[in-house]
N, C-alpha and C positions, 0 to 999 in steps of 0.2 A: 681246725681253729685258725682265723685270720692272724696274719703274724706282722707287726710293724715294727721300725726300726729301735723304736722306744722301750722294747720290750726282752729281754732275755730272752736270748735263740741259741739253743742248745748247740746246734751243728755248728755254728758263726762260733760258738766259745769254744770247743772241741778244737774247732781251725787254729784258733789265737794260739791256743796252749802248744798245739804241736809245732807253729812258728817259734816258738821261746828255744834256746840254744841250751843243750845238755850241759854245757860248760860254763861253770856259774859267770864265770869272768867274760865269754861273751853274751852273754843273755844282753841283747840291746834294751836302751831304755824304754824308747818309743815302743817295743813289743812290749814289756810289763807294762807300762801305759794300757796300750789297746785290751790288754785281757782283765787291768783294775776296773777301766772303764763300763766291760760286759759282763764283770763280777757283780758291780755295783748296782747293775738293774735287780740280782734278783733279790735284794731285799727289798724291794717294791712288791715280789712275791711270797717273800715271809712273813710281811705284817708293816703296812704303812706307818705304824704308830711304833710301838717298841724297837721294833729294831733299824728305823726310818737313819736314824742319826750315824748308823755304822755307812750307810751311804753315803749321807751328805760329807760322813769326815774323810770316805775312800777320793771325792772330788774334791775336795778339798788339798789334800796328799799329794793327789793329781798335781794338781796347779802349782803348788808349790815345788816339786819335786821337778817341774818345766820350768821350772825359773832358775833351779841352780844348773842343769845342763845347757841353760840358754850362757850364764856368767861362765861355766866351764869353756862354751865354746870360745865367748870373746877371750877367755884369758889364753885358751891355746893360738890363738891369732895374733893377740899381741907378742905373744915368745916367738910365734913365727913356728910355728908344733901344726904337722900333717893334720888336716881335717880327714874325717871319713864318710865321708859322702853324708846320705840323709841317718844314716847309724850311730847309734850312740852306746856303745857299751858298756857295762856297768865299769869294768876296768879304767876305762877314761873319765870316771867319777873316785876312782881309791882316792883320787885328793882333799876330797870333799871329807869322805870319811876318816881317814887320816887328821888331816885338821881339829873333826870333833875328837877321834881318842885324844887329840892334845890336850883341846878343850876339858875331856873329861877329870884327864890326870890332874889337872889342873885345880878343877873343880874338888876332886877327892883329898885335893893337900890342902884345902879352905879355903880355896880361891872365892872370886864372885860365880854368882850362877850363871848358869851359859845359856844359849839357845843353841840348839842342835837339828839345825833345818834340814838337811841330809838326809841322813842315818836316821834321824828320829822318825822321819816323812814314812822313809822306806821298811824302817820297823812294824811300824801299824799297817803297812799296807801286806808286811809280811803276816803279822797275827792275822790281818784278815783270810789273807791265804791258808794261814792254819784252821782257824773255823769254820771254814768249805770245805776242806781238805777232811777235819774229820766227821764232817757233817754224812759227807759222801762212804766214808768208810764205815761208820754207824748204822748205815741203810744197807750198805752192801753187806755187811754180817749179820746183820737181823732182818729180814727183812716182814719179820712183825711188828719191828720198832715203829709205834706212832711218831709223826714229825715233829710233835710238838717235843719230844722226848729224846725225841735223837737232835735236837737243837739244844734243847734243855743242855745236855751231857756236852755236846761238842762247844756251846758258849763255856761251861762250866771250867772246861780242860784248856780255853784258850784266849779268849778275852775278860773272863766272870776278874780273873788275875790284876788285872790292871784300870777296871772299871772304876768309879764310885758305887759307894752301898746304893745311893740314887739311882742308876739306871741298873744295878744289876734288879732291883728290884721291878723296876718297868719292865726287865724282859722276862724274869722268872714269870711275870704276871702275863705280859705279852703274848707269850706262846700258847697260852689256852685259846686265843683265836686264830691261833694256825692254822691252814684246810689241811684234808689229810693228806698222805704222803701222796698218794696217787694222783691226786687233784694238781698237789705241788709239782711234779714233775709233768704230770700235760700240760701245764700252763707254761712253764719252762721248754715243750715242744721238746722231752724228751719222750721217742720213738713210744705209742704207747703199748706196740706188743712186744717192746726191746728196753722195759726200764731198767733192768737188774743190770743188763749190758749198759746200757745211759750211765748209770751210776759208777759202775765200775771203771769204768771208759775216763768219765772227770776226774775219781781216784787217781789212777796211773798216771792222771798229768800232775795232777795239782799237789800231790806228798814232793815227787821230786824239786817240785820249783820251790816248793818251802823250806824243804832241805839245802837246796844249793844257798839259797839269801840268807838261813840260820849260819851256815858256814861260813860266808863273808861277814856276819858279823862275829862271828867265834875267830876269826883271825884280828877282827880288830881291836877285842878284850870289849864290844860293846855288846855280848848277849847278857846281857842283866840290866841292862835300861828296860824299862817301862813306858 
């Protein structure tokens, strides 16, 4: 199968994930970037219409979440605070998140409502990481599991939580024109006499990165936003 750039490349995602830094506090931005980026194509290959919007709002997340390490970077220039090269680690962002727990405490004593561009950005782009994450662990235990049902189960456990009744119902309905799982993973250009390994392979990256970012937000009292 012809492969273009446009497209989820199994081995190009494989790569990103095992550039991401075991140490939640160095995991640079610009690599969570590169690997929301190569996430994001493959709902292109779970279904253009229901689950189209989890893409557009992962680029979306994108762009904003580039604009506060862009203000991050001028504010450490004006203090006159060491740059590091083209790297941006999540650690040289605790300010951003910082700031919102303020915001939140804030908000929890009656204050006004707040926007939470940060943490909020990086939350959803984390639950999306959770919905791959158990997509892939779904397929790797069962591997009778229809895709349409192994999506069903892992949206259920990780976005269905903080959707509208509105789109949960678009996807619940969505998924019956899912192709099947095998079709899903050649189109993704994973190995096709190696999918069980493909599968498994995504798993071992994509629990840990979701773990480490649930963790930075469990230190800053913000794992229970939505």
């Amino acid at each position: 199968m012809e492969r273009t750039d446009d497209e989820f490349q199994y081995d190009r995602m494989v790569q990103l994930l095992e550039n991401i830094s075991k140490d939640k506090y160095q995991i640079v931005v610009q690599d969570l970037q590169s690997v929301m980026w190569e996430l994001a194509k493959i709902f292109d290959v779970l279904g253009g219409g229901a689950l189209k919007f989890i893409k557009d709002d992962i680029l979306y997340k994108r762009d904003e979440i580039d604009k506060v390490v862009a203000e991050e970077r001028q504010l450490a220039e004006r203090e006159g605070r060491p740059q590091s090269g083209e790297g941006f680690p999540l650690h040289r962002v605790q300010n951003a998140m910082a700031r919102d727990t303020e915001r939140e405490e804030e908000r929890r004593k009656g204050g006004d409502a707040i926007t939470r561009p940060f943490s909020h950005n990086l939350l959803r782009q984390r639950r999306t990481i959770e919905f791959l994450a158990l997509l892939m662990e779904k397929m790797y235990e069962d591997d009778t599991l229809a895709l349409r049902d192994a999506v069903s189960a892992a949206y259920s456990e990780s976005l269905a939580p903080v959707h509208s009744w509105m789109i949960r119902t678009a996807v619940n309905v969505g998924v019956y024109a899912l192709p099947t799982k095998e079709s899903f993973l050649d189109t993704i250009h994973v190995p096709r006499d190696h999918q069980a390994e493909g599968v498994a392979t995504m798993k071992s990256h994509l629990i840990p990165l979701r773990d480490n970012l649930y963790e930075l937000f469990e230190e800053h009292g913000l794992s229970s936003w939505k």
